[in-house]
C-alpha positions in Angstrom: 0.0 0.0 0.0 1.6 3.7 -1.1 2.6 5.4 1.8 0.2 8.4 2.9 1.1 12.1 3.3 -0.6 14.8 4.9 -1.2 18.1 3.0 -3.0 21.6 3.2 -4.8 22.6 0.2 -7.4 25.5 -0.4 -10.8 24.2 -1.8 -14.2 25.9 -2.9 -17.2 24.7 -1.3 -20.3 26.6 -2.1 -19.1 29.4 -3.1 -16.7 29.8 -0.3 -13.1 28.6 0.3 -12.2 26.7 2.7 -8.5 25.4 4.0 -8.8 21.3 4.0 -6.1 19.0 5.7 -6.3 15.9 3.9 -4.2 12.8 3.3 -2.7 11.1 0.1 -0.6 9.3 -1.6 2.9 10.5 -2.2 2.7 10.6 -5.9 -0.7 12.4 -5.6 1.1 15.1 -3.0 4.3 15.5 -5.4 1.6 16.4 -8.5 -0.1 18.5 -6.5 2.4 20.4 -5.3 4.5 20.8 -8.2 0.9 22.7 -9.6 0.7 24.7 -6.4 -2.5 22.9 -5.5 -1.0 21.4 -1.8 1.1 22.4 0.8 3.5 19.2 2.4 2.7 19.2 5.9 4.1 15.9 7.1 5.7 12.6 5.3 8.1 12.9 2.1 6.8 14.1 -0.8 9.8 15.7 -3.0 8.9 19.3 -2.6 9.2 21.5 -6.2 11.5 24.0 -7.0 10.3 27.3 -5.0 11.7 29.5 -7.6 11.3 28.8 -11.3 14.9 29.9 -12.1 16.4 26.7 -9.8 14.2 24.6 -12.0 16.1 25.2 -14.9 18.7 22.4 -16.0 21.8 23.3 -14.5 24.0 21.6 -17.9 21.8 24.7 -20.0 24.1 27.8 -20.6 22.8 31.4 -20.1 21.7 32.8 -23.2 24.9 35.3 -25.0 24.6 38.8 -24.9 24.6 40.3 -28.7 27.8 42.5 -28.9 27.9 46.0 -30.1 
């Protein structure tokens, strides 16, 4: 059985939002974090890059300034 995780996620329920602790799987928490859906509170889901820029293959070289 996949090993559960708990996470913090903000829902809509009629027409209001509401913050929901639930748990899931750790494949589940990894998708849904790297969307932004969850928050990891507890277990060990691979959290995702928190700034786009450290996301970015480190083997890709920065883009060449045109010279003048």
């Amino acid at each position: 059985m996949a090993e559960l995780v708990k996470v913090k996620m903000l829902r809509a329920v009629g027409g209001y939002a509401v913050n929901d602790e639930r748990e899931v799987s750790q494949a589940d928490a990894k998708r849904l974090e790297a969307r932004g859906i969850v928050r990891v509170l507890k277990g060990k889901a691979a959290a995702a890059p928190e700034n786009k820029m450290d996301a970015a293959p480190a083997n890709k070289a920065a883009p060449k300034q045109a010279a003048k």
